[in-house]
N, C-alpha and C positions, 0 to 999 in steps of 0.2 A: 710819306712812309715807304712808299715802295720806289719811289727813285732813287732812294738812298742802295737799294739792291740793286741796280742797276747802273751798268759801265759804260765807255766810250761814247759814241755819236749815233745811236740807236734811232733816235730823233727824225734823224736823216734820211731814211728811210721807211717814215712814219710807223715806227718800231708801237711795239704795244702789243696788247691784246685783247681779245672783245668778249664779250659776254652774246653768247648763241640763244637760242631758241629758249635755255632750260633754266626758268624761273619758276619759284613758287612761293608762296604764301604761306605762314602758319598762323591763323589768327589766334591760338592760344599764346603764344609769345608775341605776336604781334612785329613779326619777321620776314624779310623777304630774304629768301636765298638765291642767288647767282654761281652759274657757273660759268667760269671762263677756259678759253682756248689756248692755243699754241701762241707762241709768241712771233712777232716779226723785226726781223727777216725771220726764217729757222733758225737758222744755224745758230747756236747761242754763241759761238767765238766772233763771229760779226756783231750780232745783236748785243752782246756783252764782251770783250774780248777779257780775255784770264780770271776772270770773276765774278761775282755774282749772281745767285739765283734766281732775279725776275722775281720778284713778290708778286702775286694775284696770278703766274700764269699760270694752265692746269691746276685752279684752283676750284673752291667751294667757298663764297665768301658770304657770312649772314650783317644782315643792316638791319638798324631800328624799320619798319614800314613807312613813320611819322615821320623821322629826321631826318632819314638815312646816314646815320650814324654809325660807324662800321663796331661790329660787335666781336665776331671774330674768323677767322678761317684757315683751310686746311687746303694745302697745297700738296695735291699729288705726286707730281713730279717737278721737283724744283730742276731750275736752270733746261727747262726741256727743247732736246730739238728733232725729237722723234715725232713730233706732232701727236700727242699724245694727251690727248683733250681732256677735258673734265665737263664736258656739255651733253652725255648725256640726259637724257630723261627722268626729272629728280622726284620720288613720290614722298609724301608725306603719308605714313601709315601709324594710326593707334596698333600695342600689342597689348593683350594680355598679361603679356610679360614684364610688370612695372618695376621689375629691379634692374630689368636690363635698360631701361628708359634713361635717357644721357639730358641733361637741362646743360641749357648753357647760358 
């Protein structure tokens, strides 16, 4: 799924990008979320040259817990080479406010 977003010889340079520190668990979905970093190299015209936006980097990606099954995810900044993470510190918070509450 996401090589398909991605160009040239990235490989080569063990192109990619990782998942940091910032996981977490919702046991009412029964979800783990991930966040991922920058891509490698940076620069996205190396890492991809004329296209492409790097699926999963600077993203937020949720998985079954059990299968790890990819369920779905939001990518901040597609094609980044600003190094422009998505790893920070993810909290799971109940609100009061259940019409603003997103299911996915």
């Amino acid at each position: 799924m996401a090589a398909k977003t991605w160009n040239g010889h990235w490989w080569r340079w063990s192109g990619g990008g990782t998942v940091w520190d910032s996981m977490t668990y919702d046991p009412e979905f029964n979800r783990v979320y991930i966040a991922t970093g920058n891509g490698s190299p940076f620069n996205a015209e190396v890492r991809s040259p004329g296209n492409g936006d790097n699926l999963f980097l600077c993203s937020i990606v949720a998985l079954d817990a059990d299968t790890g099954t990819y369920i779905w995810h939001y990518q901040v900044n597609p094609r980044d080479t600003w190094d422009y993470d998505s790893t920070q510190q993810m909290v799971l918070a109940s609100s009061p406010l259940a019409a603003f509450r997103v299911r996915c």
